[in-house]
Structures are given as C-alpha cells and as structure tokens.
C-alpha positions as a Markdown table, in Angstrom:
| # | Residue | x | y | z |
|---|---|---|---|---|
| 1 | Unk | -29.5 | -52.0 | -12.2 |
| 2 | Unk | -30.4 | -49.1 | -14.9 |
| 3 | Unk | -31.3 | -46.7 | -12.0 |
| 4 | Unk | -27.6 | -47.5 | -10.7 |
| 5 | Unk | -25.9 | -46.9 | -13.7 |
| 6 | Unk | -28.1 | -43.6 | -14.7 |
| 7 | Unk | -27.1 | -42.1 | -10.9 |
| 8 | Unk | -23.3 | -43.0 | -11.4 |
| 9 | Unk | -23.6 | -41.8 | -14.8 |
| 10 | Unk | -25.6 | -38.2 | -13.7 |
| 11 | Unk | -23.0 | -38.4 | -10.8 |
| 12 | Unk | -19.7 | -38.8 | -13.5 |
| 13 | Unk | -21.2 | -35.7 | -15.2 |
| 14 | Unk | -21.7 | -33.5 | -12.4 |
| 15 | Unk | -19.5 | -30.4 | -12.2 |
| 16 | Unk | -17.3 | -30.9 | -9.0 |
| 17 | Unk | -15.2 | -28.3 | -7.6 |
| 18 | Unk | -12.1 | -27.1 | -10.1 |
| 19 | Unk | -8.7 | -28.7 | -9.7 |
| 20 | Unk | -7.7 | -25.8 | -8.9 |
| 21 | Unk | -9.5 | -25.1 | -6.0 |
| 22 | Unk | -8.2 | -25.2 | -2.5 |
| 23 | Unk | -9.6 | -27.2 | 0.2 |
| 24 | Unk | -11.2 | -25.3 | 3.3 |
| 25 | Unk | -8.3 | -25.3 | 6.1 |
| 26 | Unk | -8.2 | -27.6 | 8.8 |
| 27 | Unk | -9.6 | -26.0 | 12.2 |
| 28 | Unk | -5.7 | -24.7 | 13.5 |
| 29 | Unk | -5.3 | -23.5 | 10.0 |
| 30 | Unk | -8.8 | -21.9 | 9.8 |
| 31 | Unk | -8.2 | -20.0 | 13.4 |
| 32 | Unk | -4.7 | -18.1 | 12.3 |
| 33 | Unk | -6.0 | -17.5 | 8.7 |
| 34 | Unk | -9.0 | -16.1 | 10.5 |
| 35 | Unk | -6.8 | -14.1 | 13.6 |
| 36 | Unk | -4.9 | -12.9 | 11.4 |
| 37 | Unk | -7.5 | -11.3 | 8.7 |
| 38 | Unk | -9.0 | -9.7 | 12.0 |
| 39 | Unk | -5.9 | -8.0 | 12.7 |
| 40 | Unk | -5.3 | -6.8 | 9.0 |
| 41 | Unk | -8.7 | -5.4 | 9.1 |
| 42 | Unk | -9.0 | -3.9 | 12.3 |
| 43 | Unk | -4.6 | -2.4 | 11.3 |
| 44 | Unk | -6.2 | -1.2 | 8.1 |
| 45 | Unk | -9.3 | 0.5 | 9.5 |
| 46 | Unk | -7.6 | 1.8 | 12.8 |
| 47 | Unk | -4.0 | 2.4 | 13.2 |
| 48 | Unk | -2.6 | 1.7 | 10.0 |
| 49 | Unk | -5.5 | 4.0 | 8.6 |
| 50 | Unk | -4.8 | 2.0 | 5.0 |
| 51 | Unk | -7.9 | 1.5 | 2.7 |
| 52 | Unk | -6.5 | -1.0 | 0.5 |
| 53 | Unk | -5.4 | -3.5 | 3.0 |
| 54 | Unk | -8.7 | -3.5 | 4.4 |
| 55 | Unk | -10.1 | -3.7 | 1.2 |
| 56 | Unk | -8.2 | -7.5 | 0.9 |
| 57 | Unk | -10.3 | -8.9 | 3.8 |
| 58 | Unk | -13.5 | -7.5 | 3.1 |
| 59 | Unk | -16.3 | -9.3 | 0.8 |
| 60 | Unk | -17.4 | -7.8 | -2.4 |
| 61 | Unk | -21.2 | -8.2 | -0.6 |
| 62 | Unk | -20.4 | -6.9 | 2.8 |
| 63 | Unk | -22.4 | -5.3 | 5.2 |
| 64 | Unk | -22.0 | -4.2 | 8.7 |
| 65 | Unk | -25.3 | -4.1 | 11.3 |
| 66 | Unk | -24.4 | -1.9 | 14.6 |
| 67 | Unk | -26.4 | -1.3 | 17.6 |
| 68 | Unk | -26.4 | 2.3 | 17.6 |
| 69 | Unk | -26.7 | 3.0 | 14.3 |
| 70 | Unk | -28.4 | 0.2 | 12.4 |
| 71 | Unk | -27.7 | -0.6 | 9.0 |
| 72 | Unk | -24.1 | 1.8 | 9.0 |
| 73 | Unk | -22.3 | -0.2 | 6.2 |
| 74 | Unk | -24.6 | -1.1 | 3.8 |
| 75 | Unk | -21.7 | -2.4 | 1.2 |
| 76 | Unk | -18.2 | -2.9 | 0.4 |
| 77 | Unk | -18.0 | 0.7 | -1.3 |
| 78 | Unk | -19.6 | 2.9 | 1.2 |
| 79 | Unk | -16.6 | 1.4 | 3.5 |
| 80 | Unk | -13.8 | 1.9 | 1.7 |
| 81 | Unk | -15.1 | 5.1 | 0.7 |
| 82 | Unk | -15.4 | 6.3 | 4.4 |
| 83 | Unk | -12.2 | 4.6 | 5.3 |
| 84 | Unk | -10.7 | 6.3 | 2.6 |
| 85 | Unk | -12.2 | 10.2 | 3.2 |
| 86 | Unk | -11.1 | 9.8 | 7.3 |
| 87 | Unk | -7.7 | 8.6 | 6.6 |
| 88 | Unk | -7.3 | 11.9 | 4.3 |
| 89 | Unk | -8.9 | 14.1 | 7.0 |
| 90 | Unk | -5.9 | 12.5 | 9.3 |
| 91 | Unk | -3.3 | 13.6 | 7.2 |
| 92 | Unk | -1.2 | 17.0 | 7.7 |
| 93 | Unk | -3.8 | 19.8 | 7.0 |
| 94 | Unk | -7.0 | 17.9 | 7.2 |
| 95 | Unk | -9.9 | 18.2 | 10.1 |
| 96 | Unk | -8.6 | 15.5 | 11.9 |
| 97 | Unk | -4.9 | 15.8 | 11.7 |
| 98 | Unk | -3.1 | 13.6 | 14.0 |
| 99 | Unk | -5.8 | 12.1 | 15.4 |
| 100 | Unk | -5.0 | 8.4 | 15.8 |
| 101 | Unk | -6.9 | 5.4 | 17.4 |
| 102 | Unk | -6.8 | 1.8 | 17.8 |
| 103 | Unk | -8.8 | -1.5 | 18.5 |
| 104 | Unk | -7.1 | -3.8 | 20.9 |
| 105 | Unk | -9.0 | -7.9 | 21.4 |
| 106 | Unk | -9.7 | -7.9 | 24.8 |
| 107 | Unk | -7.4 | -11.7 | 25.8 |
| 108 | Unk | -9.3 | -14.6 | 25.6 |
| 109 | Unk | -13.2 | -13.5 | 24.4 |
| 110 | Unk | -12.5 | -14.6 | 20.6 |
| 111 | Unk | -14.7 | -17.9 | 19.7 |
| 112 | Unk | -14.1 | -19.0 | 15.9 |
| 113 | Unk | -16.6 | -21.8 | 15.1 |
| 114 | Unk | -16.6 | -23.4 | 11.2 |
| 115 | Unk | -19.7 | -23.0 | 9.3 |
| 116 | Unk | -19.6 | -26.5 | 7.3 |
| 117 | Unk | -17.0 | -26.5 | 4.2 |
| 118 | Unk | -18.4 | -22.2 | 3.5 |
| 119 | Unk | -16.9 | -20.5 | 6.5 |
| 120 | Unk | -16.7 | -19.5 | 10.0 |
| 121 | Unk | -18.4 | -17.4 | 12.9 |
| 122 | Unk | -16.0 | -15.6 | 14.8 |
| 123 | Unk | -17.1 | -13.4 | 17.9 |
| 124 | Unk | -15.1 | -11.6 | 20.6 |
| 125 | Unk | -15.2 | -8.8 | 22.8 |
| 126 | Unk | -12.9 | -5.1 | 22.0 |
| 127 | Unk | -12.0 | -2.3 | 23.4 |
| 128 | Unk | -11.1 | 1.1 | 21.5 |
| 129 | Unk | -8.4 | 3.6 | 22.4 |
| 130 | Unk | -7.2 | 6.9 | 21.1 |
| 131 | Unk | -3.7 | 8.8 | 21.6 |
| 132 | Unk | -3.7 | 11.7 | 24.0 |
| 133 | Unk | -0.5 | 13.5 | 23.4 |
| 134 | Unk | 0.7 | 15.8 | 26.3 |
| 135 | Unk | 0.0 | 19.3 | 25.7 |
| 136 | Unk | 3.7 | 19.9 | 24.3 |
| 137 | Unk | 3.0 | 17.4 | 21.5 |
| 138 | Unk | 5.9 | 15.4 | 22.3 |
| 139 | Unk | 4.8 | 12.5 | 23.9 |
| 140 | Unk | 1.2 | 10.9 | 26.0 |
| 141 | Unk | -0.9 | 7.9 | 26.0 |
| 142 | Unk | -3.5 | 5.8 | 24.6 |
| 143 | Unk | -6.5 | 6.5 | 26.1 |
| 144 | Unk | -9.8 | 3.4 | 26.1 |
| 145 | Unk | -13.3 | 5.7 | 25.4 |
| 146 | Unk | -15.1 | 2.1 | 24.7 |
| 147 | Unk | -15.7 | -1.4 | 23.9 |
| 148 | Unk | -18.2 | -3.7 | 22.3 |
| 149 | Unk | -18.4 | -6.7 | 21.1 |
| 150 | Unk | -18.7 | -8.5 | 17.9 |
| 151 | Unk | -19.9 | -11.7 | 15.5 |
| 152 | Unk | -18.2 | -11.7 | 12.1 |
| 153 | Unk | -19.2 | -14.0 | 9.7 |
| 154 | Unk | -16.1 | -15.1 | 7.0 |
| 155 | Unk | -16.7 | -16.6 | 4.2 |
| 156 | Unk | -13.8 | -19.0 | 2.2 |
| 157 | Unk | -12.4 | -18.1 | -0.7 |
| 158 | Unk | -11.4 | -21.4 | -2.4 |
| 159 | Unk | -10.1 | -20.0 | -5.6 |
| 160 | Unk | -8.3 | -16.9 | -3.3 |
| 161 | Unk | -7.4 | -19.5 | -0.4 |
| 162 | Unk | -8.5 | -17.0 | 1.7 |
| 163 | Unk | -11.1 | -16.0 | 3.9 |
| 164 | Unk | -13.3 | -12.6 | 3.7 |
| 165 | Unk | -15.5 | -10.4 | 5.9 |
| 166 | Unk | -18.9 | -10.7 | 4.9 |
| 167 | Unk | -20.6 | -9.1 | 7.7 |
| 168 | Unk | -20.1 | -7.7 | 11.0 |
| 169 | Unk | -22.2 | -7.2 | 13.6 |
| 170 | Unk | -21.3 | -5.1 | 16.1 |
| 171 | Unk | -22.7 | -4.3 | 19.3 |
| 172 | Unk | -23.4 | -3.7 | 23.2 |
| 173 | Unk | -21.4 | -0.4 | 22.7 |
| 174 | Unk | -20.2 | 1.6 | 25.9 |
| 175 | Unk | -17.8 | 2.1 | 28.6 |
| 176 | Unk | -15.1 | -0.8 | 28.4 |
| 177 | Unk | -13.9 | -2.5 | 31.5 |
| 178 | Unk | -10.3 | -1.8 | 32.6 |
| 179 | Unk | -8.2 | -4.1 | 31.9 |
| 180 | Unk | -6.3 | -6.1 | 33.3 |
| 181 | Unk | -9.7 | -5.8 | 35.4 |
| 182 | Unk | -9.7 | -4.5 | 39.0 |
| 183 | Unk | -10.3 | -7.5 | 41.4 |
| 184 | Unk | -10.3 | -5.8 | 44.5 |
C-alpha cells in the first residue's frame, strides 16, 4: 500500500505539460497545418523569394541532407543567409535580375504520417520550373529543368501551435516527368 501511495505521490509531483500548451492536432488538422507550412516554405524560398516567411517554418536546429551535394544546409542560419543573398542578387541591378523560379507538388505523391504526440514525416515527389520570357521581355513561360523527391520531418510546436521544418532530405534529383504524363 506504501509503494501505491509513493508512485501516486511521485506521479502528483511530476511536471506535466503547461496549461498553456496546445494539444498535437488531430490527423485532418495535422495534414493542412502541415500542406500548408510546405507551401509557405517552398513560396518563401521560390517564388515569393521572402526570407522571413521561410524563416517561420523552419526549426531553429534544421538541417537539410541532398543527394548531390551532401550536407548543403548544415543550419538554420546558413539558409536564411543564402535565401537572403539570392533574393538580393534577383532584385533590379543584381547578377540575377529577374530570374524567377518555382516548385510545383507533383498531384497525389505527398504521404504525411504522425510521428507519436512529436511530429510528422511528410514525403512527396516535385518538380522545379523557371520563367523563360520571350526575347522581347514581354511575356513567355515556365519552363520544368527537374524534379526530386523529398522526406521532411516536422516537428510540433506546442507552445507556438505550430509545426516546423527540422530537416529535409532531398533527393533522386534529375529530369522530371511531364506532366500530366504522356500515356501514349
């Protein structure tokens, strides 16, 4: 009986999680937080070209792992740092003026699958496109140059009620497949 009333007693006095903290989302909730942190990140780092709204998704400890180049994102800083000096180099007057590109989610490859009460694995498959303006300058297309595909894991963020990037890998890098695909 003493044994019973020590481990109710240890158990009374144990911290538990702060009032204030917010439950992990239910899996329909946990898929659209998710979807839509992947499409603020991939807006922010693409299209958008905006540092600090990528910066909001991404884990104070991420890293990114990619087949061609290994290790190319060893931490948070180095990203934003990079992000930060090629959306410069875009603007009027900088090496890369004009240049503009984008990530599309190829339909139907994205698996999100919860990692206990901590997080979630998400993988899918993407293709990458940049705008080829006619020679006049006045109008053109987006052009794919590749795909790959990719396993980010997010972590929650109970006291943010939000989830963030805290790693990416990302990899069998090449030639994308047309889509919709050719099934002649």
């Amino acid at each position: 009986m003493l044994s019973i009333l020590a481990a109710a007693a240890l158990q009374a006095s144990s911290p538990s999680a702060p009032a204030s903290a917010h439950p992990f989302p239910e899996e329909t909730e946990m898929h659209e937080r998710i979807r839509k942190a992947d499409a603020q990140l991939f807006w922010a780092f693409f299209e958008g070209c905006d540092p600090a709204l990528q910066a909001e998704v991404i884990h104070p400890d991420f890293r990114m792992v990619h087949d061609l180049e290994g290790l190319a994102i060893p931490n948070r800083d180095f990203m934003l740092e990079q992000a930060s000096e090629r959306c410069e180099a875009r603007k009027p007057g900088g090496s890369s003026e004009g240049y503009s590109n984008r990530r599309l989610l190829v339909p139907g490859s994205r698996i999100i699958r919860r990692m206990g009460q901590w997080g979630a694995l998400e993988q899918g498959q993407h293709t990458f496109h940049e705008w080829r303006a006619d020679k006049d300058g006045d109008s053109g297309e987006w052009e794919m140059t590749g795909g790959a595909r990719y396993m980010h894991v997010w972590q929650w963020m109970p006291e943010e009620r939000r989830f963030r990037l805290l790693e990416s890998l990302s990899y069998d890098h090449g030639a994308a497949q047309p889509y919709p695909p050719d099934l002649d």
